[in-house]
C-alpha positions as CSV (number, residue, x, y, z in Angstrom):
1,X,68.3,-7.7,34.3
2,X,71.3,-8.2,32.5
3,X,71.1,-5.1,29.5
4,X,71.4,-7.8,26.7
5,X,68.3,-9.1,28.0
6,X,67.1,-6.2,28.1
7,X,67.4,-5.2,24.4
8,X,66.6,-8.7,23.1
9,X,63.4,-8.3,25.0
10,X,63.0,-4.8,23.3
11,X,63.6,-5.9,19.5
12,X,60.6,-8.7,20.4
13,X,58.4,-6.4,21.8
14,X,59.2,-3.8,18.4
15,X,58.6,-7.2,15.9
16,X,55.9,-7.5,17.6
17,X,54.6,-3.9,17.7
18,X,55.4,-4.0,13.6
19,X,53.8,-7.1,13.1
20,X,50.8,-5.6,14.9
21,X,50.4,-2.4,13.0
22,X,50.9,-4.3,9.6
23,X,47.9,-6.4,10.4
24,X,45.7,-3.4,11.9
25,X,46.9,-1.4,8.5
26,X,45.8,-4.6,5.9
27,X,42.7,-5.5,8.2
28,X,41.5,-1.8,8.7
29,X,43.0,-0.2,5.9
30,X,41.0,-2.0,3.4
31,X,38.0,-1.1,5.5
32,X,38.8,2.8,5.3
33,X,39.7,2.5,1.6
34,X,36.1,1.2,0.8
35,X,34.2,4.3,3.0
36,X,36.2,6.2,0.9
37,X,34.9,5.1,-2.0
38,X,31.4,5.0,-0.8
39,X,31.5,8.4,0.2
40,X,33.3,9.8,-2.8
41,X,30.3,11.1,-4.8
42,X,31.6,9.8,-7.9
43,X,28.7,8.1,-9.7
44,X,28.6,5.9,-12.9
45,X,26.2,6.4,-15.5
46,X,24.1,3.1,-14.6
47,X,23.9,4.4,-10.9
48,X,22.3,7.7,-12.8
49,X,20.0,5.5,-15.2
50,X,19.1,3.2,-12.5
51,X,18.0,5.9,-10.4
52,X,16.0,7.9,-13.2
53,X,14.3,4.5,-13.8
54,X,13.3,4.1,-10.6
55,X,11.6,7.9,-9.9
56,X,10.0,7.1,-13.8
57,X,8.2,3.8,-12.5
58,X,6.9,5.8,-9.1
59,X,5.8,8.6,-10.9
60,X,3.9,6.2,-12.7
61,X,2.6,4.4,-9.6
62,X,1.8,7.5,-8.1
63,X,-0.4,8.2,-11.4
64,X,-2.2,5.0,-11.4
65,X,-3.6,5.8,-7.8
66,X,-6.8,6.4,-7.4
67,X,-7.2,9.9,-5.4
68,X,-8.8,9.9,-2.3
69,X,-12.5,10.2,-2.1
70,X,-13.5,13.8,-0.6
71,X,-16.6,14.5,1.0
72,X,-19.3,15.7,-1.1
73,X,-21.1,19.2,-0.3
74,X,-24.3,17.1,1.1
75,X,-22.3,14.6,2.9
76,X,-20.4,17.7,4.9
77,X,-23.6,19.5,5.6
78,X,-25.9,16.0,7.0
79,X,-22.0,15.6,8.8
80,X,-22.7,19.3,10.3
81,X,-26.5,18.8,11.2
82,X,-26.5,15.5,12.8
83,X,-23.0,15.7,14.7
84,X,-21.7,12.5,13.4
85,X,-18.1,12.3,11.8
86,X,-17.6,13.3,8.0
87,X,-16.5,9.5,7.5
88,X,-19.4,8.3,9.2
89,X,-21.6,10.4,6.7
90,X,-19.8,9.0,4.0
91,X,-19.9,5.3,5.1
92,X,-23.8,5.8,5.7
93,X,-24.0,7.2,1.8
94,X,-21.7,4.3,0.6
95,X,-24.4,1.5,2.2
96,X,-27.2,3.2,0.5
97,X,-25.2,3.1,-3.1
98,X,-24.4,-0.2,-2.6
99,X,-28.1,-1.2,-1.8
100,X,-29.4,0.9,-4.7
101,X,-26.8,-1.3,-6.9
102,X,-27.7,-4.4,-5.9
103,X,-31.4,-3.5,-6.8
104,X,-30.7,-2.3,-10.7
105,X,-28.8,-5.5,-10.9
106,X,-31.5,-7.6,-9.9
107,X,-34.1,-5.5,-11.8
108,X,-31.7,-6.3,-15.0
109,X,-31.8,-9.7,-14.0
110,X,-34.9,-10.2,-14.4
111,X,-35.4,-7.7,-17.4
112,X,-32.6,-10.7,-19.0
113,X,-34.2,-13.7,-17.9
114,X,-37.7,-11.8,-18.5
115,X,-36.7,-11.9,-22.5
116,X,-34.7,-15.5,-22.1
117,X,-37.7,-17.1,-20.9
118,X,-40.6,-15.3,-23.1
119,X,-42.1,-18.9,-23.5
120,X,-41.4,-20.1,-19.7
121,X,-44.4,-21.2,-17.7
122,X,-46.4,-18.7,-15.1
123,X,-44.1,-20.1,-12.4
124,X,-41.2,-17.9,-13.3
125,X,-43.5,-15.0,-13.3
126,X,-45.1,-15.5,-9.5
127,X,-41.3,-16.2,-8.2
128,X,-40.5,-12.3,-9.7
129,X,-43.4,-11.2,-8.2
130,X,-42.4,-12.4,-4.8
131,X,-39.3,-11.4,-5.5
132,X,-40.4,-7.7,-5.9
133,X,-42.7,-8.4,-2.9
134,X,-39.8,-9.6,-0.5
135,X,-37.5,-6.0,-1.8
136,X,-40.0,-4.0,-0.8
137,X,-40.7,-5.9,2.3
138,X,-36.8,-4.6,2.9
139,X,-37.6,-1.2,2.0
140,X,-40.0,-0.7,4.6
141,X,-37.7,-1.9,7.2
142,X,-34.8,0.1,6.2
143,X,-37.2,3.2,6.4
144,X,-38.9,1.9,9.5
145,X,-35.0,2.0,11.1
């Protein structure tokens, strides 16, 4: 190749080069210059206030939570005697609650319909009575199980 060639190709190749690293420098550069603001640990006042108002309202979550429910000293023993799991124990114990609830609600049931009805016929009266018939009826099974 003729040497003029030569260094005409050479300036086109160094535009090009320049051209090159200009782009890479406004593409990439702008890139760097924002990880270096994200990792400068300069902080605004609203970043701080955000953030305290943010640990205030878990705090508060974390208050409203009910704690968990721990075994009683009966459960743990019955848990101990019979083998079965502590959570077992307690889901057995839960059952019975519930059963005993649902019974003092229908006992104040009738107690209120009982006093509603004071001038209702004798009908009302032998329903309650099978009523209390049919509970202990259940009774006996679950203490027959």
């Amino acid at each position: 190749m003729d040497p003029r060639e030569r260094e005409k190709l050479q300036q086109k190749q160094q535009e090009k080069r320049a051209l090159l690293d200009r782009a890479f420098d406004r593409v990439i550069g702008s890139q760097l210059d924002k990880l270096q603001a994200k990792s400068s640990n300069t902080t605004t006042n609203q970043e701080e206030e955000a953030y305290r108002l943010r640990l205030e309202r878990e705090r508060e979550a974390a208050l409203k939570k009910k704690p968990k429910k721990t075994l009683t000293k009966e459960q743990e023993e019955l848990a101990r005697s019979t083998g079965l799991s502590g959570h077992v124990v307690a889901l057995m114990g839960k059952q019975e609650s519930k059963k005993e609830t649902k019974k003092k609600r229908s006992k104040k049931r009738k107690r209120k319909s009982r006093h509603v009805d004071d001038s209702s016929s004798s009908s009302s009266s032998s329903s309650e009575d099978s009523e209390e018939e049919e509970e202990q009826k259940e009774k006996k099974e679950i203490t027959s199980c």
